[in-house]
Rosetta silent file (secondary structure, phi, psi, omega in degrees, C-alpha in Angstrom):
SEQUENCE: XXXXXXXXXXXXXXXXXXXXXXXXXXXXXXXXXXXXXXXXXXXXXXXXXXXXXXXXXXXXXXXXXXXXXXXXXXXXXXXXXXXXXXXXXXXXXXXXXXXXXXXXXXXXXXXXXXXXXXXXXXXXXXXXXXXXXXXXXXXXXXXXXXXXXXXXXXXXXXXXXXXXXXXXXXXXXXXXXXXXXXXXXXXXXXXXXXXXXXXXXXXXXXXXXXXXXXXXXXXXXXXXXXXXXXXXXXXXXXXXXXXXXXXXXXXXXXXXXXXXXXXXXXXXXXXXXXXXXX
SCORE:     score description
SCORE:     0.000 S_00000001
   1 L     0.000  -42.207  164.790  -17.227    0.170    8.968 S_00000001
   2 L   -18.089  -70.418 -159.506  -14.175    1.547    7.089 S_00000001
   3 L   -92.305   -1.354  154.614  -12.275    2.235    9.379 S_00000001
   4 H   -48.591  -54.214 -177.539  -13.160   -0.931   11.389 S_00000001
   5 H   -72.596  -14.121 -169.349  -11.825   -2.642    7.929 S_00000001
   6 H   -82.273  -47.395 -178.920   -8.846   -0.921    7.190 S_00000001
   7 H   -43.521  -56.218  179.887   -7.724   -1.780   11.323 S_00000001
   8 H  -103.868   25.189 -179.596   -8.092   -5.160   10.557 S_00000001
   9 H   -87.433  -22.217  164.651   -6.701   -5.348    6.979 S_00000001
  10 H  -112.495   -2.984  145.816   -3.661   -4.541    8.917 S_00000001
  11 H   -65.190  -45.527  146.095   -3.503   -6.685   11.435 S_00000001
  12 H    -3.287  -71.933  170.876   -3.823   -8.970    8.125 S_00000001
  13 H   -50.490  -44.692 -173.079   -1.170   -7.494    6.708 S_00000001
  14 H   -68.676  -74.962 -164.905    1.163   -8.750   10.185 S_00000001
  15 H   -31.703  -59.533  178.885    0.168  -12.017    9.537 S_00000001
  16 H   -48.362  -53.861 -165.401    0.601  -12.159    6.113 S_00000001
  17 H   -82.339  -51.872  169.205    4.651  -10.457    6.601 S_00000001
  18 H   -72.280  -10.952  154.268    5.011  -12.621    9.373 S_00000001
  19 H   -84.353  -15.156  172.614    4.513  -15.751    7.864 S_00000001
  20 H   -68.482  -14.968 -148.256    6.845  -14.720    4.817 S_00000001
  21 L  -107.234   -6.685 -162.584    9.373  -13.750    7.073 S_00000001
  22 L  -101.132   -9.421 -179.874    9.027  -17.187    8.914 S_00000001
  23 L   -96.253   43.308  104.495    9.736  -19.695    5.270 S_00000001
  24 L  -107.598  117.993  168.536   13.208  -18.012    5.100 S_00000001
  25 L   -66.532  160.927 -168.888   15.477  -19.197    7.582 S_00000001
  26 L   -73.555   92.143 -133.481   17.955  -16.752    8.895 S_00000001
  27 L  -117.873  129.717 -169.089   20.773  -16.384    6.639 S_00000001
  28 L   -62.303   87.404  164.241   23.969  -14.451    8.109 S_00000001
  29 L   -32.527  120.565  176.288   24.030  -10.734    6.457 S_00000001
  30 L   -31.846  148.031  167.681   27.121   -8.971    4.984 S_00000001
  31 L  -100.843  178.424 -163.020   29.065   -6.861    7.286 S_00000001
  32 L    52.314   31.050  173.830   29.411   -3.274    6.698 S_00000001
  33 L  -127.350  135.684 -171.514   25.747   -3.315    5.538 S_00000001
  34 L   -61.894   -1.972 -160.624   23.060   -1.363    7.115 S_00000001
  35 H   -86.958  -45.295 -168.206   20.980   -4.887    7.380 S_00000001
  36 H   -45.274  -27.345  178.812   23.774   -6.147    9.142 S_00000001
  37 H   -98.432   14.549  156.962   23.349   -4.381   12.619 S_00000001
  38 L   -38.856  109.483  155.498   19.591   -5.695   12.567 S_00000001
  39 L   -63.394  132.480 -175.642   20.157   -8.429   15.287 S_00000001
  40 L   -56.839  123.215  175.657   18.894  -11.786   13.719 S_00000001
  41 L  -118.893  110.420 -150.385   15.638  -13.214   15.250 S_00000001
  42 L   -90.068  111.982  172.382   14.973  -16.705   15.251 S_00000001
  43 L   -43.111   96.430  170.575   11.118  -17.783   14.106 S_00000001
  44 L   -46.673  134.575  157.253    9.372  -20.373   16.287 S_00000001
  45 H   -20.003  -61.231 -161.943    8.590  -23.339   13.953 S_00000001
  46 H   -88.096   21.581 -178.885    5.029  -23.003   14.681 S_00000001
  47 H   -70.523    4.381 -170.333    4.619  -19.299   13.222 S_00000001
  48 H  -102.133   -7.949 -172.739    4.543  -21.259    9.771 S_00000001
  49 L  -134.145    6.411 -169.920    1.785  -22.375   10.497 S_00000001
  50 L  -114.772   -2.181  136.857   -0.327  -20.471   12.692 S_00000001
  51 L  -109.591   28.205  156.604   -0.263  -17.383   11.120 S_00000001
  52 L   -86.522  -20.634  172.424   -1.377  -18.299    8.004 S_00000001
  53 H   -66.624  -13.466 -177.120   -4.200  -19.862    9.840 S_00000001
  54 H  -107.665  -18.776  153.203   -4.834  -16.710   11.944 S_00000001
  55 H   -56.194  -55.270 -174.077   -5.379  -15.194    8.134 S_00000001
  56 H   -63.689  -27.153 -175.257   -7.433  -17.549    7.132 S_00000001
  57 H   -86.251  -33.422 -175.507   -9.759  -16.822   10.617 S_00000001
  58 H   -61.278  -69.038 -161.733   -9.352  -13.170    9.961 S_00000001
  59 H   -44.791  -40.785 -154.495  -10.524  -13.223    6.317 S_00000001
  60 H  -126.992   -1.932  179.841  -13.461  -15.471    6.565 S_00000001
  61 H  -103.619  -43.552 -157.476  -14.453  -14.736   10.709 S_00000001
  62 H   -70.424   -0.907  164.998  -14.401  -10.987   10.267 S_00000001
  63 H   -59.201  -47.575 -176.238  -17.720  -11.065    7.820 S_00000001
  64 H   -40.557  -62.436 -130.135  -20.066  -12.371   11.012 S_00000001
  65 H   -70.580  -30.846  157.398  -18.665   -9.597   12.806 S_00000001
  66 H   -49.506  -31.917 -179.587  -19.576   -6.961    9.578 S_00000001
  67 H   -76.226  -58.465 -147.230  -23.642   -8.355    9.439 S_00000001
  68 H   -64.311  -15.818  177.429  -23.725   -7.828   13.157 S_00000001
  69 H   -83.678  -35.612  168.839  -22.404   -4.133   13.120 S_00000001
  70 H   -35.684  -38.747  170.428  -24.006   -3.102   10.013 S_00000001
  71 L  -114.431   -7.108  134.264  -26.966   -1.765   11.240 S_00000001
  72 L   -58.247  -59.638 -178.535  -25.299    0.046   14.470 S_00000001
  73 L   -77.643   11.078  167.173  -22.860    1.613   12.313 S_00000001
  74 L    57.313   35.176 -154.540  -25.800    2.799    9.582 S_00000001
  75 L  -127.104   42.314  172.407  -22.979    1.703    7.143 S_00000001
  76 L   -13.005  125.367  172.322  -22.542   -1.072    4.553 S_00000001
  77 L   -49.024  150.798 -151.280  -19.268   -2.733    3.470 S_00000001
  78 E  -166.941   81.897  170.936  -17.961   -0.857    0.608 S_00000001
  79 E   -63.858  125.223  159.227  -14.390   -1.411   -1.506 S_00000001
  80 L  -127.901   98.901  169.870  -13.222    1.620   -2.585 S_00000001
  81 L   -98.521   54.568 -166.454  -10.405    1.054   -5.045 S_00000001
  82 L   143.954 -150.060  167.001  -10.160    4.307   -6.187 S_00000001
  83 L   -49.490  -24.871 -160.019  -12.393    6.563   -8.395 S_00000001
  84 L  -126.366  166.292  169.398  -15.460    4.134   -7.919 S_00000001
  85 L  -136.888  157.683  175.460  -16.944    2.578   -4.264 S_00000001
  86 E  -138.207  125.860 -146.023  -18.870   -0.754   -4.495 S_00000001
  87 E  -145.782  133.903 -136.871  -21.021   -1.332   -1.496 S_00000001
  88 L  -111.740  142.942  159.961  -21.744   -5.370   -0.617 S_00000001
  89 L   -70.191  123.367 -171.869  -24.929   -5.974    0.846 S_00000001
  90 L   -78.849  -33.517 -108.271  -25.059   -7.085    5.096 S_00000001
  91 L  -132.071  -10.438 -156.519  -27.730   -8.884    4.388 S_00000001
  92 L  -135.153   66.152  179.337  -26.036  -11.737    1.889 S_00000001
  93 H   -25.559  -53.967  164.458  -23.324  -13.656    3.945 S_00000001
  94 H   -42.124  -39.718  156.563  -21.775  -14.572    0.671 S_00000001
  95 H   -63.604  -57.097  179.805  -21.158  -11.147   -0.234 S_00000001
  96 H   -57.278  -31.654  164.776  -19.458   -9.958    2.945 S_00000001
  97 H   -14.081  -99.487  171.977  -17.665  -12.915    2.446 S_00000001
  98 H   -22.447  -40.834 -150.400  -16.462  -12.164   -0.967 S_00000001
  99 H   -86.616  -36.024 -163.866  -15.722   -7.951    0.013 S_00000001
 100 H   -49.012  -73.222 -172.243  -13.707   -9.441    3.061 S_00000001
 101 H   -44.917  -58.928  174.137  -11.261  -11.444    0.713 S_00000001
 102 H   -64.684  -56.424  172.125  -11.063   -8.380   -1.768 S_00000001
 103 H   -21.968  -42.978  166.670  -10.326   -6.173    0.254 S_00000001
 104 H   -47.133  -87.619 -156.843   -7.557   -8.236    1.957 S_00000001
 105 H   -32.210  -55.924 -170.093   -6.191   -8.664   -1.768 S_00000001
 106 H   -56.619  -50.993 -161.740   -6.521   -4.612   -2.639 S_00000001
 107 H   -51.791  -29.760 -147.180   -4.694   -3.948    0.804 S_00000001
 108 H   -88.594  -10.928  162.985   -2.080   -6.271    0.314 S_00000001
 109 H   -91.332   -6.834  171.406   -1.567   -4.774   -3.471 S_00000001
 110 H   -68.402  -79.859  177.631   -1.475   -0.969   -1.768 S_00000001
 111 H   -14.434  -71.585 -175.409    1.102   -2.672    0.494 S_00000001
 112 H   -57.370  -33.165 -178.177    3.394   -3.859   -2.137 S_00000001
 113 H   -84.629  -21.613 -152.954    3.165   -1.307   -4.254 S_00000001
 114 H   -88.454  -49.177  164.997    3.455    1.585   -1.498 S_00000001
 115 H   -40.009  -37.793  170.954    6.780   -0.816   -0.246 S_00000001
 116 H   -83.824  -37.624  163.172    8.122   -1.023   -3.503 S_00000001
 117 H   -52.543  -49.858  167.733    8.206    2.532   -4.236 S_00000001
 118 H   -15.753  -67.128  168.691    9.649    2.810   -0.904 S_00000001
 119 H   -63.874   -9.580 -162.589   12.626    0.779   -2.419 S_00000001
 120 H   -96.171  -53.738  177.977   12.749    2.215   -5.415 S_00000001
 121 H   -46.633  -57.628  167.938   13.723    5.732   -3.786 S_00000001
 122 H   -30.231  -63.630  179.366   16.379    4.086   -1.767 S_00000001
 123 H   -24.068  -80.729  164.728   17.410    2.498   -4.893 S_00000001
 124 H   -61.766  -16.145  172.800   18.263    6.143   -6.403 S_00000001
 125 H   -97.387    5.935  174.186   19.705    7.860   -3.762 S_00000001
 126 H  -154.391   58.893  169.751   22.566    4.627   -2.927 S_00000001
 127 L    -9.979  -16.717 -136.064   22.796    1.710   -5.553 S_00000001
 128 L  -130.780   -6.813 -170.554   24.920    0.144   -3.676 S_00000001
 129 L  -101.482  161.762 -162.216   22.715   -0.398   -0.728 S_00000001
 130 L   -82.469  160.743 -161.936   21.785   -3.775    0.239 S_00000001
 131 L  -131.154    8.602 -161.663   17.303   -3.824   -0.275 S_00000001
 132 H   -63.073  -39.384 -169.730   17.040   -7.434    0.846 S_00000001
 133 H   -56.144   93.409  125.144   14.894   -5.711    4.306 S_00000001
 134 H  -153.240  -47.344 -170.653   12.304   -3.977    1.440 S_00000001
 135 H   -87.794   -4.061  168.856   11.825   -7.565   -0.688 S_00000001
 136 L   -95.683   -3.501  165.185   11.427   -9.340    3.085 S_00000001
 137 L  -107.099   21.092  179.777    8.440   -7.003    3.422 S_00000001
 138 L    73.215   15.177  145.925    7.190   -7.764   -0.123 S_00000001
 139 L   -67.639  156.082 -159.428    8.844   -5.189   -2.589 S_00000001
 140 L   -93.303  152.380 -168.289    9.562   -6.008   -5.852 S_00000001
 141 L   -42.334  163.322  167.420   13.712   -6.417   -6.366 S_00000001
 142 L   -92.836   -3.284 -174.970   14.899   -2.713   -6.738 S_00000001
 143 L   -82.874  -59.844 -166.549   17.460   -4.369   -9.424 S_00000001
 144 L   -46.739  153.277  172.141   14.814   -4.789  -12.105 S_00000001
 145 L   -40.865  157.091 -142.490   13.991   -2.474  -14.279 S_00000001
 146 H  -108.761  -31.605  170.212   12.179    0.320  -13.360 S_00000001
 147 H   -47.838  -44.303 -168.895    9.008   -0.167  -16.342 S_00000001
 148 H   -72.459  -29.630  174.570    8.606   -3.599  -14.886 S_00000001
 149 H   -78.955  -33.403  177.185    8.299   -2.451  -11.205 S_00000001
 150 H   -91.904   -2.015  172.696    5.991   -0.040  -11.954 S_00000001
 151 H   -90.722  -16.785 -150.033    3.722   -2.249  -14.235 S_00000001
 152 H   -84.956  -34.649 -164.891    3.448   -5.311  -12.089 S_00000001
 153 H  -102.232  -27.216  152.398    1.146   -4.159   -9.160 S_00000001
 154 H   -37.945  -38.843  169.629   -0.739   -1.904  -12.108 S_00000001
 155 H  -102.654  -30.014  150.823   -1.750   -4.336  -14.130 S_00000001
 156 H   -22.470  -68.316  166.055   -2.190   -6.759  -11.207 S_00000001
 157 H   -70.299  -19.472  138.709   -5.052   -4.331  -10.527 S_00000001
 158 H   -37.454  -55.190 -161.015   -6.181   -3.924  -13.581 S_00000001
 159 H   -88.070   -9.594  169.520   -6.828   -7.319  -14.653 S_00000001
 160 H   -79.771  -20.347  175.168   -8.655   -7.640  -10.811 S_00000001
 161 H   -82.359  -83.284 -168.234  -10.947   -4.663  -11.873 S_00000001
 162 H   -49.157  -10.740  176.457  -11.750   -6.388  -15.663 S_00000001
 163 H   -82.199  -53.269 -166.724  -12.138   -9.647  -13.812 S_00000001
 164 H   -87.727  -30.060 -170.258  -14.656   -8.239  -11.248 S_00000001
 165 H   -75.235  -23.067  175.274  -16.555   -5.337  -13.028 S_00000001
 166 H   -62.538  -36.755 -171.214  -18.763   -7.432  -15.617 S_00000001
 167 H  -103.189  -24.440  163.192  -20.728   -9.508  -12.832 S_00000001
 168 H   -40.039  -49.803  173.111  -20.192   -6.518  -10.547 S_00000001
 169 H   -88.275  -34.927  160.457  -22.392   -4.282  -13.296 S_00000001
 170 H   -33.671  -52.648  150.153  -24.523   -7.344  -14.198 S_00000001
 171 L  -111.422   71.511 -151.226  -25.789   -6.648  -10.503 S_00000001
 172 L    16.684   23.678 -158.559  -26.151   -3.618  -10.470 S_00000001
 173 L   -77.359  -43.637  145.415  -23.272   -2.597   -7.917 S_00000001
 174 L  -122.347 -177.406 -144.326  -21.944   -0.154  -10.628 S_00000001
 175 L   -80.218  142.656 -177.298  -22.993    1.519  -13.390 S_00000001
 176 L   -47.636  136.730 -174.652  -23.366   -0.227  -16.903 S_00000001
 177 L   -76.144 -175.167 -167.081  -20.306   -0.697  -18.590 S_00000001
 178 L  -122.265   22.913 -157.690  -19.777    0.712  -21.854 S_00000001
 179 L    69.492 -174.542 -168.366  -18.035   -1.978  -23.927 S_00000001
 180 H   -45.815  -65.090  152.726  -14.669   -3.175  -24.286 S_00000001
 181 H    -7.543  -62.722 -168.277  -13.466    0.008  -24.838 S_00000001
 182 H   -75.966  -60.370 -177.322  -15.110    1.464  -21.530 S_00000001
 183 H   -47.556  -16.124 -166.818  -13.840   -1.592  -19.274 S_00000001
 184 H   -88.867  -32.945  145.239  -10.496   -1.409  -20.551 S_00000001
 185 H   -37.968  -54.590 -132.072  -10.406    2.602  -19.314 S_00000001
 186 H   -90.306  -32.181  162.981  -11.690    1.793  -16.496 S_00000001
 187 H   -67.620   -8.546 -176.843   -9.132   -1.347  -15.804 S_00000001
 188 H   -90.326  -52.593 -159.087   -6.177    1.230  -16.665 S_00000001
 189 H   -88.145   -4.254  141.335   -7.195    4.278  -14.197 S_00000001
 190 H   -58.450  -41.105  171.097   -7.933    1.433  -11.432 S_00000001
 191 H   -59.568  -18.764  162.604   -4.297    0.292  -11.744 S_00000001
 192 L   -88.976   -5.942  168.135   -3.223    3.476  -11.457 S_00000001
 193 L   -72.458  -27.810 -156.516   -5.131    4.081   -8.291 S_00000001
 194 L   -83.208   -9.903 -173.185   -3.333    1.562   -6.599 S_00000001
 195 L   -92.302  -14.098 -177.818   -0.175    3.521   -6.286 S_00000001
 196 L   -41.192  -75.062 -178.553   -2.243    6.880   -4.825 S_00000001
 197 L   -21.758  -41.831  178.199   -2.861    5.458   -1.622 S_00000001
 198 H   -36.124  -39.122 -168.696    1.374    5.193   -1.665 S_00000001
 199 H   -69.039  -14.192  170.484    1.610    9.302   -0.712 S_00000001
 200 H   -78.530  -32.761  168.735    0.912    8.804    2.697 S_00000001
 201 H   -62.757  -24.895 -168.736    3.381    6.611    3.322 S_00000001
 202 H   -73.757  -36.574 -163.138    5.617    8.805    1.349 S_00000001
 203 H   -70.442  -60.949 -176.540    4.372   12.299    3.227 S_00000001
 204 H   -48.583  -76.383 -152.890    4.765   10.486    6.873 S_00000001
 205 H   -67.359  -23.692  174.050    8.496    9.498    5.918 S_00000001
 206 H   -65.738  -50.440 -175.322    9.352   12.856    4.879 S_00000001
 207 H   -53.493  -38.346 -175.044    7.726   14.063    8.503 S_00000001
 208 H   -89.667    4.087  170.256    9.610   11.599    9.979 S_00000001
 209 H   -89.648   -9.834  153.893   12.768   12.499    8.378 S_00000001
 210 H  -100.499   -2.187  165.753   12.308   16.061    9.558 S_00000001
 211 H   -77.687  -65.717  170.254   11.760   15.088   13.004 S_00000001
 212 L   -19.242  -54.483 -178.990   14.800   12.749   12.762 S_00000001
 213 L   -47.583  -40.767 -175.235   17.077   15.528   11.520 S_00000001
 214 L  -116.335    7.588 -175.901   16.304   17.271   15.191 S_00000001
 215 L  -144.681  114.665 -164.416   15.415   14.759   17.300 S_00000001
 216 L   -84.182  137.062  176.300   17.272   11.798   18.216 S_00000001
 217 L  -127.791   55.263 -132.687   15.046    8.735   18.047 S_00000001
 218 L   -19.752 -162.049 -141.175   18.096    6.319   18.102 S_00000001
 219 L  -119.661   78.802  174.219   20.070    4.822   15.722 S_00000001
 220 L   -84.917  132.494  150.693   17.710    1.678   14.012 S_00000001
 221 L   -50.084  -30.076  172.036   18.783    1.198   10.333 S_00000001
 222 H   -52.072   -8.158 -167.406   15.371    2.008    9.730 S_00000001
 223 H   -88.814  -32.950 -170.709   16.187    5.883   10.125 S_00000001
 224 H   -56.807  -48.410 -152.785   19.519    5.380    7.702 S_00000001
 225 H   -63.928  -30.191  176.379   16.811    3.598    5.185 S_00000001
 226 H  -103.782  -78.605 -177.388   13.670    6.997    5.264 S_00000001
 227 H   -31.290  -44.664  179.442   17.039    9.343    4.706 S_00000001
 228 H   -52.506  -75.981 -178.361   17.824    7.151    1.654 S_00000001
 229 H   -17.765  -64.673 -122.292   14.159    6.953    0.552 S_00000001
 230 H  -114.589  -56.629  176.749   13.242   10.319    1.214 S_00000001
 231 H   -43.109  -46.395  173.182   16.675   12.518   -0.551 S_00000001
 232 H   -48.628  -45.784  179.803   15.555   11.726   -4.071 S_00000001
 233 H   -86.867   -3.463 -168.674   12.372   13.709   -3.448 S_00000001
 234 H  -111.764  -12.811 -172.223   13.744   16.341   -1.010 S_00000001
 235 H   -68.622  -65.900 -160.602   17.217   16.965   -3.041 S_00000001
 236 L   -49.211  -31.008 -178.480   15.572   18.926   -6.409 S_00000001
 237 L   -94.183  -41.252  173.803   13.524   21.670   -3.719 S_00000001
 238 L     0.126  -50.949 -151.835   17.198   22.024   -1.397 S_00000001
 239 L  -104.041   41.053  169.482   17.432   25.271   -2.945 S_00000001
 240 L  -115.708  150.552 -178.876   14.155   27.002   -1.799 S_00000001
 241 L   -80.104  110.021  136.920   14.199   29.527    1.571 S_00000001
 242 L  -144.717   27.195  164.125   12.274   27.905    3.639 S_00000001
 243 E   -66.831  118.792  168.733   14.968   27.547    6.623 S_00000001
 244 E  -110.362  118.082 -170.301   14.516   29.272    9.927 S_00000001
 245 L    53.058 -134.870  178.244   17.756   29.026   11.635 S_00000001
 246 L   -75.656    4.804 -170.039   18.799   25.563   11.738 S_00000001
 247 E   -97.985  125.118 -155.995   15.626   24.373   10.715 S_00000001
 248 E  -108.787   95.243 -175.496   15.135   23.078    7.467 S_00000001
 249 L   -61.786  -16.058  169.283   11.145   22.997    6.240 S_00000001
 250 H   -21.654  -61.838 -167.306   12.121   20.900    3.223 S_00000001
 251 H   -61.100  -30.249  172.112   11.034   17.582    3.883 S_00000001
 252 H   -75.234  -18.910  164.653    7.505   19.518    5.101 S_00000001
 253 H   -69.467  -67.058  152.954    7.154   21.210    2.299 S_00000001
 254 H   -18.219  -45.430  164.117    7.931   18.225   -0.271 S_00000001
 255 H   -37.478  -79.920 -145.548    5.074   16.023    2.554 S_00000001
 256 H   -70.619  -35.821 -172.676    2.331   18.885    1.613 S_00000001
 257 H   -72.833  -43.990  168.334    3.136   18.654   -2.269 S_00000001
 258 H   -44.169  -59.313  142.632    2.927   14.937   -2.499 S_00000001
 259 H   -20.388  -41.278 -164.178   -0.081   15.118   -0.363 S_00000001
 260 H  -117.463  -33.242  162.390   -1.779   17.458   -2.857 S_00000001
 261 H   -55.481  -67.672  175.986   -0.305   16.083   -5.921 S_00000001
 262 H   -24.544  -76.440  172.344   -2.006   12.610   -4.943 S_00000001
 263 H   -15.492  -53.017  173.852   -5.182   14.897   -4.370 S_00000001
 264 H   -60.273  -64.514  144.444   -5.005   16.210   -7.560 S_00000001
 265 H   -18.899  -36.263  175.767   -4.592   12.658   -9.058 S_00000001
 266 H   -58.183  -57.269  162.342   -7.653   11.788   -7.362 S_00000001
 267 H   -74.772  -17.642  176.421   -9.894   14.276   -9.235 S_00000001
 268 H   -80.063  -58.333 -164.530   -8.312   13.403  -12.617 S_00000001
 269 H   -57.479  -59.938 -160.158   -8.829    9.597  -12.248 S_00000001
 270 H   -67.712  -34.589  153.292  -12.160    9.988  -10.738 S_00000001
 271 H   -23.279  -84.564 -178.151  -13.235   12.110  -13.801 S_00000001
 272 H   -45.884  -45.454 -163.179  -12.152    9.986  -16.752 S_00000001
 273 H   -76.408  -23.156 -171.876  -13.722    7.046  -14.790 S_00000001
 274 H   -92.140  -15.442  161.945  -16.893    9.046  -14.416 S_00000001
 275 H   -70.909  -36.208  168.512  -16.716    9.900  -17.847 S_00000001
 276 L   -62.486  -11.875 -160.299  -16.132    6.178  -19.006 S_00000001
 277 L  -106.321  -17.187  149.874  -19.672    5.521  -17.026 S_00000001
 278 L    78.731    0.000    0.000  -21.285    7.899  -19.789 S_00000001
């Protein structure tokens, strides 16, 4: 059932990017900007309106398809944002309902947040570069301040965890809260969950930025854009042997620590939150 959910949380996700991308018309791009050799692709009219409408039929058709699997797949629907899983009853149309739309919501704040980091990295290794391609996929400007970019999809998830966990522990889907005090933990180390998920995207662009280095995959501004990204975290390790010949293990090495730092993150959060549950 997961992985059924994640599969279509990201065909979701197309929809969702492709209708943003279709309510800005196609506005003529600087030259001498890596955006610039993107050729411009002009949005049929009715993409404005038929894929938010192919959202709304994801979001609210894909519960049916969750009762009927639920007892093939021995499995219950089950948000897991983090440190805690909350598992929705097959049996209660209303529920599946409900976990369909959060879920959508959590994905699409992983997105943003994993996208915005994304941008952020560029951001330090070229100032100067243009980011509009990172805010047409839903990052937050890379101009702003860097507290405010990192607070925005954190306390977004916060305040959806202090919003949800009171009628959530009222029926019994997790464990009694502990007063203000406990919810207000427990709304901090969800918001900080939301950026975890972020390391895969980060580990894969490092992989692919050591494949890149030796293997021409041609020349899409997307490759210039995971070199930007990717040099802030791979510059500070440059000066460890790990070369053989021309080959430079950086980027894999810098992949596996992110990877395991996240990991690490994982067991700390899910502590204190199991500690807040007393």
């Amino acid at each position: 059932m997961r992985w059924i959910d994640l599969i279509l949380n990201l065909v979701g996700l197309a929809f969702w990017l492709s209708w943003r991308a279709s309510l800005h018309p196609v506005k003529t791009l600087g030259a001498g900007t890596l955006v610039s050799n993107l050729k411009p692709v002009e949005t049929p009219a009715t993409a404005r309106w038929l894929n938010p409408a192919c959202l709304v039929l994801l979001v609210f058709g894909r519960p049916l398809l969750y009762g009927q699997l639920a007892p093939w797949t021995e499995s219950s629907a089950a948000w897991n944002p983090g440190p805690v899983t909350v598992a929705f009853r097959d049996d209660i149309a209303g529920r599946l309902t409900f976990f369909s739309i959060l879920s959508f919501i959590w994905a699409l704040l992983i997105w943003q947040a994993g996208v915005t980091l994304f941008s952020r990295l560029a951001r330090l290794s070229d100032r100067a570069a243009n980011l509009r391609w990172f805010q047409e996929l839903g990052a937050l400007p890379a101009r702003w301040p860097l507290g405010i970019v990192l607070l925005i999809p954190t306390l977004a998830a916060s305040a959806l965890w202090a919003v949800l966990a009171p009628p959530f522990a009222s029926r019994g889907m997790i464990p009694a809260l502990h007063g203000a005090a406990g919810l207000g933990t427990q709304s901090l180390l969800i918001g900080v969950s939301v950026w975890m998920p972020s390391r895969w995207l980060v580990a894969s662009l490092l992989l692919v930025r050591f494949a890149h280095d030796y293997v021409y995959l041609g020349d899409h501004p997307l490759w210039s854009w995971i070199r930007l990204a990717t040099s802030p975290l791979i510059r500070p390790l440059s000066f460890l042997p790990v070369r053989i010949g021309r080959l430079d293990f950086t980027p894999v090495l810098v992949a596996g620590l992110v990877v395991a730092t996240g990991v690490g993150m994982d067991v700390v959060i899910r502590r204190f939150f199991l500690f807040t549950t007393g």
